[in-house]
Backbone bond lengths (Angstrom), bond angles and torsions (degrees), N, CA, C in turn:
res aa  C-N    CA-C-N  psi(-1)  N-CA   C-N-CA  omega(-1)  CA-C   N-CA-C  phi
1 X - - - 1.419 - - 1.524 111.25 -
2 X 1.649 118.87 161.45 1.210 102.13 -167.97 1.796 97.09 -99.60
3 X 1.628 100.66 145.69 1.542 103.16 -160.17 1.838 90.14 -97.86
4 X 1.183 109.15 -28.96 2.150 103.59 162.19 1.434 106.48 150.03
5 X 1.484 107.56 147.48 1.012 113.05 -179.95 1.736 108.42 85.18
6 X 1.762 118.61 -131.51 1.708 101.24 169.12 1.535 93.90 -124.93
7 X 1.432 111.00 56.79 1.641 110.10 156.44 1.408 94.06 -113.87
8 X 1.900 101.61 151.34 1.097 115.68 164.63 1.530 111.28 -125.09
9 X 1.648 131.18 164.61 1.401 124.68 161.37 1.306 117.15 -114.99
10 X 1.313 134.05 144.07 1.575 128.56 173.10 1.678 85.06 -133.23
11 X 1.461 96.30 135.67 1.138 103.10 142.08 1.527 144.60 -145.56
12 X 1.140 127.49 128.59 1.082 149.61 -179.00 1.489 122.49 -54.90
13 X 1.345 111.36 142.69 1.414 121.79 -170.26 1.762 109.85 -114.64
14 X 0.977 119.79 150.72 1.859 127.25 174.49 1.470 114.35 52.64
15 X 1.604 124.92 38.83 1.275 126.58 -159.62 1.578 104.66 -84.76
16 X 1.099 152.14 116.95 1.330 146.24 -116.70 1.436 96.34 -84.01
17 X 1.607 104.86 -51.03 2.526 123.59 -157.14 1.367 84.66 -176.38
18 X 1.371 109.20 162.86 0.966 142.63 170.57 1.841 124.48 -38.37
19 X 1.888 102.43 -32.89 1.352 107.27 176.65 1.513 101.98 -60.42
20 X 1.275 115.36 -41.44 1.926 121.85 -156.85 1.615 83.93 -65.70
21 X 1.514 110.50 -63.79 2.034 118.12 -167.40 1.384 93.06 -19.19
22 X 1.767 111.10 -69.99 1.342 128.45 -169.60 1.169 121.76 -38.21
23 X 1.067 133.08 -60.11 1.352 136.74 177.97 1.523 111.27 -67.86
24 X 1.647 112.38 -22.70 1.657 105.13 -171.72 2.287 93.32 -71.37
25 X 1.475 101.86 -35.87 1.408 84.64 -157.11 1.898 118.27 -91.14
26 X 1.589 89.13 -13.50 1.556 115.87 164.92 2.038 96.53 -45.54
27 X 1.771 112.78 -74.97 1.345 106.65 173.70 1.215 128.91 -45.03
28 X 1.954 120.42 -42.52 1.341 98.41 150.86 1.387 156.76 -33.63
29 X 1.569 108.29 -64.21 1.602 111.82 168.23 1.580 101.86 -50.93
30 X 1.375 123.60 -72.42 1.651 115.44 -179.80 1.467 106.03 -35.96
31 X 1.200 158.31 -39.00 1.076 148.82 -143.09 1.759 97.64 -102.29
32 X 1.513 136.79 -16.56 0.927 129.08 -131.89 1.889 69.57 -136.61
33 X 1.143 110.64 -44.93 1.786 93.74 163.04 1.366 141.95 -33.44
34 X 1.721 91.88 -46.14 1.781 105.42 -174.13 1.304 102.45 -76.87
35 X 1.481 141.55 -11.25 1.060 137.64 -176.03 1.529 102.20 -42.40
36 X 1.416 124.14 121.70 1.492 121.25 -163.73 2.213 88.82 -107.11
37 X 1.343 102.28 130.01 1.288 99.78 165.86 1.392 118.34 -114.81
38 X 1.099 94.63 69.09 1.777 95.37 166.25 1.492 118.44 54.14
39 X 1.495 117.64 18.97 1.516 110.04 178.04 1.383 134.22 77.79
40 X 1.656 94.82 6.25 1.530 99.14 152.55 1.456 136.37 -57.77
41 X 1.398 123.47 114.02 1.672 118.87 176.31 1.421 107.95 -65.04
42 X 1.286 91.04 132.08 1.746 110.19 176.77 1.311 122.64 75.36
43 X 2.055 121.38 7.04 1.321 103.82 172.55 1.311 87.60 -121.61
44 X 1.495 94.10 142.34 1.451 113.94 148.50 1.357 138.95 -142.93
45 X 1.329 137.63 -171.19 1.565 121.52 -135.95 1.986 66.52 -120.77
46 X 1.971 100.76 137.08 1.992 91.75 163.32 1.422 78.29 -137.69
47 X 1.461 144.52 156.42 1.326 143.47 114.85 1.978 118.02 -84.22
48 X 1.143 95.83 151.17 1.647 119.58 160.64 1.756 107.81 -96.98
49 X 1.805 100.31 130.01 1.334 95.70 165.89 1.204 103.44 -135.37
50 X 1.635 100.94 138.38 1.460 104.52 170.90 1.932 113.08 -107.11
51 X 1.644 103.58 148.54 1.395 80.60 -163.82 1.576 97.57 -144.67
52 X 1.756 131.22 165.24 1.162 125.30 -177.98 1.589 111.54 -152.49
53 X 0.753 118.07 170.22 1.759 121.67 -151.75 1.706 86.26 -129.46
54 X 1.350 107.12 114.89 1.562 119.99 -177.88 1.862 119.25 -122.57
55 X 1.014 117.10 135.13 1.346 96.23 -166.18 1.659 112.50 -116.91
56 X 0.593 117.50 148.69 1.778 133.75 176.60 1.950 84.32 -12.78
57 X 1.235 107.73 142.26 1.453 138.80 -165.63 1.943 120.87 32.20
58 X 1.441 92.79 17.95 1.387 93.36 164.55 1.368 149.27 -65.09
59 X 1.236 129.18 136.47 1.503 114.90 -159.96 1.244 126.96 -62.77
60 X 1.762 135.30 126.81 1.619 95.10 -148.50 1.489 99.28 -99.53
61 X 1.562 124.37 5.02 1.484 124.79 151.96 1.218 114.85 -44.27
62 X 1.433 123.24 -66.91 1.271 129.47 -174.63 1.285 117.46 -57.02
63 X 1.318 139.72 -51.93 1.466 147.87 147.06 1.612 111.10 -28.02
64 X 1.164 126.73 -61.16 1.485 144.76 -167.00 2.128 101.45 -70.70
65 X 1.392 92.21 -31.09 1.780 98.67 171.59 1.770 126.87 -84.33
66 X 1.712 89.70 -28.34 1.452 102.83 170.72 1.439 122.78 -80.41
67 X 1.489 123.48 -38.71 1.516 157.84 153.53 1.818 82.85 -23.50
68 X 1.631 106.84 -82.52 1.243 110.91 -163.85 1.681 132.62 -47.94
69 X 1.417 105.61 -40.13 1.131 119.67 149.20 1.400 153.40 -22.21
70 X 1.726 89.41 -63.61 1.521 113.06 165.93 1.908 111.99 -71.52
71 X 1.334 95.48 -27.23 1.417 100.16 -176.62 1.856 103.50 -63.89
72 X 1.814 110.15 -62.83 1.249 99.22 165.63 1.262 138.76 -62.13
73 X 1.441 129.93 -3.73 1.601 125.37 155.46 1.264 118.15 -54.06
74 X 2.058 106.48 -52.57 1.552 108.44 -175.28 1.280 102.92 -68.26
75 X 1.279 169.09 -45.58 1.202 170.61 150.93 1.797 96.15 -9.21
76 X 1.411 100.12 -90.88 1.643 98.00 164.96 1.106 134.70 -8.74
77 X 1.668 98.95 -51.18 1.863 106.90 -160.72 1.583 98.18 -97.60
78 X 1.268 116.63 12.26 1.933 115.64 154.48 1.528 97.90 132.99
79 X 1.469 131.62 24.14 1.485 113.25 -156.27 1.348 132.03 35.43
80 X 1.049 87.77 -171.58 1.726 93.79 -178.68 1.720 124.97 59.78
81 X 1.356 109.90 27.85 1.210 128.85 -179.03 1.197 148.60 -126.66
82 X 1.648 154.38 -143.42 1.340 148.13 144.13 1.233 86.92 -136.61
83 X 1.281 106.58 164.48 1.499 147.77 162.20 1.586 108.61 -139.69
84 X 1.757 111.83 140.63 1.433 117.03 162.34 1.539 110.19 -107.62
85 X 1.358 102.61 121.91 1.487 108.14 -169.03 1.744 105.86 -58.06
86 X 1.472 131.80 -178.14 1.545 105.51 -146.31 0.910 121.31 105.14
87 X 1.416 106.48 -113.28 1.841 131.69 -148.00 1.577 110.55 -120.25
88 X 2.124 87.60 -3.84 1.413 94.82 -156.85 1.503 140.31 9.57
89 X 1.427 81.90 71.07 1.860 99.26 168.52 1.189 114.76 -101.45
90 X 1.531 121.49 150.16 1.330 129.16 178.23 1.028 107.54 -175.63
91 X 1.817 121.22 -153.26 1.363 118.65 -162.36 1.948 92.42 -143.16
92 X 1.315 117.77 109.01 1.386 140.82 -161.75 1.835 106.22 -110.48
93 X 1.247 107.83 82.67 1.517 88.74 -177.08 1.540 112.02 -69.19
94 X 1.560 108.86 173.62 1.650 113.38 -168.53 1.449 83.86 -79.03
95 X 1.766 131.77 -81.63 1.357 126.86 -146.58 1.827 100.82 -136.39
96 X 0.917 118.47 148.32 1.658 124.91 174.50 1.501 98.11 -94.21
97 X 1.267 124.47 -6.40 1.640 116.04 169.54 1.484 101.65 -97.99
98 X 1.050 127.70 -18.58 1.266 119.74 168.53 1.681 111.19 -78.36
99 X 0.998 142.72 -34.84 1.493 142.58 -163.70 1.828 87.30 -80.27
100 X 1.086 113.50 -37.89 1.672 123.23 -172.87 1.388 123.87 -73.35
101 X 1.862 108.82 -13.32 1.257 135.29 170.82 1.861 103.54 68.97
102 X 1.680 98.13 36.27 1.734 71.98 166.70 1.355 96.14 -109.06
């Protein structure tokens, strides 16, 4: 659901470790790329996700504060990325005009 503004939260149930997190939010940003806008030059759709691995009776303040966190690092570290809250590791590209070759 969207928590305000252009953040949203999903959350997920029985997510195995951190490799599965990874790959769930890796498909996000990719998924949020293809967003096709109608053929506008020069816009395109990027999200940042920040994300955290919570376990059966965890606080969901504390989770929901760490989540947020990681979200503002990847933002920081150029958008267009994930972060795992933690160790905040993820995958941060340098530029989306560079992958686009201008």
């Amino acid at each position: 659901g969207r928590v305000g503004g252009d953040e949203f939260l999903i959350l997920l149930e029985d997510v195995p470790g951190p490799a599965e997190l990874a790959a769930i939010a890796e498909r996000l940003v990719q998924a949020l790329r293809g967003i096709d806008l109608g053929g506008e030059a020069g816009r395109c759709v990027t999200g940042s996700v920040g994300a955290v691995l919570c376990g059966p009776g965890s606080d969901y303040q504390a989770c929901f504060a760490q989540a947020d966190r990681a979200l503002y690092a990847a933002k920081q570290a150029g958008r267009d990325c994930w972060l795992l809250a933690g160790e905040l590791t993820g995958v941060c590209t340098a530029s989306l005009s560079a992958e686009a070759g201008a």
